[in-house]
C-alpha positions in Angstrom: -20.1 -13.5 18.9 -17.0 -12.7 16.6 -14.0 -13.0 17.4 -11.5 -10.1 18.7 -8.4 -9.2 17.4 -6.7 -7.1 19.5 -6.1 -4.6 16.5 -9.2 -2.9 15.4 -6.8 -2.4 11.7 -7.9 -6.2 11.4 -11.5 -5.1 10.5 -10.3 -3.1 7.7 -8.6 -6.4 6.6 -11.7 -8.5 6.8 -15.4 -7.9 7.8 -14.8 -11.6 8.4 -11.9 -11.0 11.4 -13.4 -9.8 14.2 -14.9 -7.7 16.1 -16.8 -5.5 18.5 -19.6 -7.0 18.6 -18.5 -8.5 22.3 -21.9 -8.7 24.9 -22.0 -5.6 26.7 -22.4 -5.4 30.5 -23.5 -2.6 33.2 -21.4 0.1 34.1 -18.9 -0.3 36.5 -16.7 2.0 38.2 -13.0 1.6 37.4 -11.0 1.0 40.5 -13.9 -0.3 42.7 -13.5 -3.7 41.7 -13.6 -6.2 44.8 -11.9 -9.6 44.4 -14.8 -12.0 43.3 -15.7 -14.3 46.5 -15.9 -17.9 46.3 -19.2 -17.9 45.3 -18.5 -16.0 41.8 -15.8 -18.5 41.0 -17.0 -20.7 38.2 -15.9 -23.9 35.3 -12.0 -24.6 36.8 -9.8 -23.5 34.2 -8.1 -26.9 34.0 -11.7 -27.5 32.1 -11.6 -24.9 30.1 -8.1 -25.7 28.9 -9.1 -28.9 28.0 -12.1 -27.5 25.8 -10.0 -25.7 24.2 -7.2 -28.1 23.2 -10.2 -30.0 21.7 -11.4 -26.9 19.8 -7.7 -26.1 18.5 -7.6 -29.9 17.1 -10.6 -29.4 15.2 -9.9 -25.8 14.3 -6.4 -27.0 12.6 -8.5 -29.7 10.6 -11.2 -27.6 10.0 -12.5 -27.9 6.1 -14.0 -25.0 5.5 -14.3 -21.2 6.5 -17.6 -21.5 8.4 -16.9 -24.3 10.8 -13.1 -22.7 11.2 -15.1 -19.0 11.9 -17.7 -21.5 14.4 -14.4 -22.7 16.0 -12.5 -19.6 16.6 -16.1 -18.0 18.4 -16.3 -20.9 21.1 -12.5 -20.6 22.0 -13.0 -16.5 22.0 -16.0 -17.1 24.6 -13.3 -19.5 26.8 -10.5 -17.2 26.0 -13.3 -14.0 27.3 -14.2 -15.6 30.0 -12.0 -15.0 33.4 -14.5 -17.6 36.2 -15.3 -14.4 38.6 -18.4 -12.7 37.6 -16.9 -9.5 38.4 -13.4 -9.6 36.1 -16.3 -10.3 33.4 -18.1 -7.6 33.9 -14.9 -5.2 34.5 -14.4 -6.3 31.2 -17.5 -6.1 29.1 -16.9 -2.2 30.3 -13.8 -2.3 28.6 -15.2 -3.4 25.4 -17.4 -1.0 25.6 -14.7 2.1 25.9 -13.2 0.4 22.8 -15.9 0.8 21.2 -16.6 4.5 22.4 -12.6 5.1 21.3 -12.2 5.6 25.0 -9.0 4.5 25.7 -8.0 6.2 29.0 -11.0 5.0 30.4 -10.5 1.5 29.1 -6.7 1.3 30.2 -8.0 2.7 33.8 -10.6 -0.8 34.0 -7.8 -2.8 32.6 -5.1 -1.7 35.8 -8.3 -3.0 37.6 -8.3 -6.1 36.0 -5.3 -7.1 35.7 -4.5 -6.4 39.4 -7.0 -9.1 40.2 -5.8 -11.8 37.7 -2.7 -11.0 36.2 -1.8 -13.8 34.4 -5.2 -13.5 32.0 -4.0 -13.3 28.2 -7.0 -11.9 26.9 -6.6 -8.9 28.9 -3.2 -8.1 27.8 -4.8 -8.7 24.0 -7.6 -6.2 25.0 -4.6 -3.8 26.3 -2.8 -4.3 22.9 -6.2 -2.9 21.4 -6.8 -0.2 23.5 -2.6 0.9 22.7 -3.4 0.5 19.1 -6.1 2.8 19.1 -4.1 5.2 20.7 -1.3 4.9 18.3 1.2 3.6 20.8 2.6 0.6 19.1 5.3 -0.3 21.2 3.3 -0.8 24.3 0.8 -2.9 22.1 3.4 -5.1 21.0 4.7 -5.9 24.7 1.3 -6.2 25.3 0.6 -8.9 22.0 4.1 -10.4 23.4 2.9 -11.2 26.9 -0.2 -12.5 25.5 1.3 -14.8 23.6 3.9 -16.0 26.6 0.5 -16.9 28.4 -1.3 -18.0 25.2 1.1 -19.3 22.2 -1.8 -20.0 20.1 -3.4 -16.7 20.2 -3.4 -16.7 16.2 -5.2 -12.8 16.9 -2.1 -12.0 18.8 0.0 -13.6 16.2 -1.9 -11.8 13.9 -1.9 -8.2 15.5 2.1 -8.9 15.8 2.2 -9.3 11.9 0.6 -5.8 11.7 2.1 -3.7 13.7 5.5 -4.9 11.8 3.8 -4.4 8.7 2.8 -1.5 9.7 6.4 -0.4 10.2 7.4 -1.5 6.7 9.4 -5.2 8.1 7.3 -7.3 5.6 9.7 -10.2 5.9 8.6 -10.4 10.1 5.1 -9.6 9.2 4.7 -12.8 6.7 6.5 -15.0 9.0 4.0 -13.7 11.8 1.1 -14.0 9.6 2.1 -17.9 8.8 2.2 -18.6 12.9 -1.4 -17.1 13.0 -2.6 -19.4 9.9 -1.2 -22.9 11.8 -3.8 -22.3 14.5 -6.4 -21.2 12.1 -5.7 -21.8 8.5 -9.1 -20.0 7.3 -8.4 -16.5 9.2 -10.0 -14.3 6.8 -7.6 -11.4 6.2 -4.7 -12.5 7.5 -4.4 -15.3 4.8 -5.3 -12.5 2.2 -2.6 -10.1 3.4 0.2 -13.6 4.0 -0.7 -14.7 0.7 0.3 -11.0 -0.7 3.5 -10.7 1.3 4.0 -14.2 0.2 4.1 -13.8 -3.5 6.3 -10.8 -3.3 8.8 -12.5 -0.7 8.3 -16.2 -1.8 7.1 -15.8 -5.6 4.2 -17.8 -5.1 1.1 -17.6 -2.6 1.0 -19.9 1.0 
């Protein structure tokens, strides 16, 4: 599984930076989503946050570009994963509208979503994504913004904030953005290409 940046412009950065390739689930119906009951609920998230400090160590030290890219998968599975059976299938049907270019369909599941678990970064990333697509890029930056006040390491976040302000022509906040993304994952294919760029015309040398 790759790794999803919650700006589909990432691809056309790096075949390397992520994508839709995200396990798809039965249809659900957007709306009907029932709270998941006590037998749904799964790993505790104190668990999972542990497993992923671990996997942000060794991501920072990582050597090379496969184990980084090996890295960055498990904590997008963590990061994908809500621990109710039914928020993870609500979303595998919004990766799939993202994938159809779907977005009012996608942002409908996501109300549904978040409504259940509110405070789930990767659902405000998805959000940003779904936004993007649809060329509203204010609402994907709140959207990267509140990901990142839930998730400060969310180098895809990071990442998708450098774009949209390179995307708006303010280089300088882009770069800086960029660099934020490369301290949680220095081999982030892409994103170090387009920082080193920005770099050398702001800095007069590469990061």
């Amino acid at each position: 599984m790759r790794l999803l940046v919650p700006l589909l412009i990432v691809a056309t950065l790096a075949s390397g930076s992520p994508a839709l390739a995200q396990q798809t689930g039965p249809s659900v119906s957007p709306g009907r989503a029932a709270p998941p009951s006590e037998p749904e609920r799964r790993t505790p998230d104190i668990r999972h946050q542990s497993r992923i400090d671990q996997l942000f160590e060794r991501l920072a030290a990582s050597g090379t570009e496969i184990e980084a890219n090996s890295l960055a998968d498990q904590i997008a599975r963590i990061w994908s994963r809500s621990g109710s059976d039914t928020l993870d299938l609500l979303m595998d049907r919004v990766q799939q509208a993202i994938q159809a270019e779907d977005g009012v369909l996608a942002l409908d599941i996501l109300d549904s979503v978040m409504a259940l678990k509110p405070d789930w970064a990767e659902a405000y990333s998805r959000r940003a994504t779904v936004h993007f697509q649809l060329k509203d890029f204010d609402a994907a930056m709140r959207d990267l913004r509140q990901t990142l006040a839930l998730e400060p390491r969310h180098f895809p976040a990071l990442a998708g904030v450098g774009l949209i302000f390179q995307q708006g022509g303010n280089n300088r906040q882009a770069l800086a953005a960029f660099r934020e993304a490369l301290k949680f994952n220095p081999y982030f294919k892409g994103i170090r290409q387009a920082a080193d760029r920005l770099a050398v015309e702001y800095d007069g040398q590469q990061i």
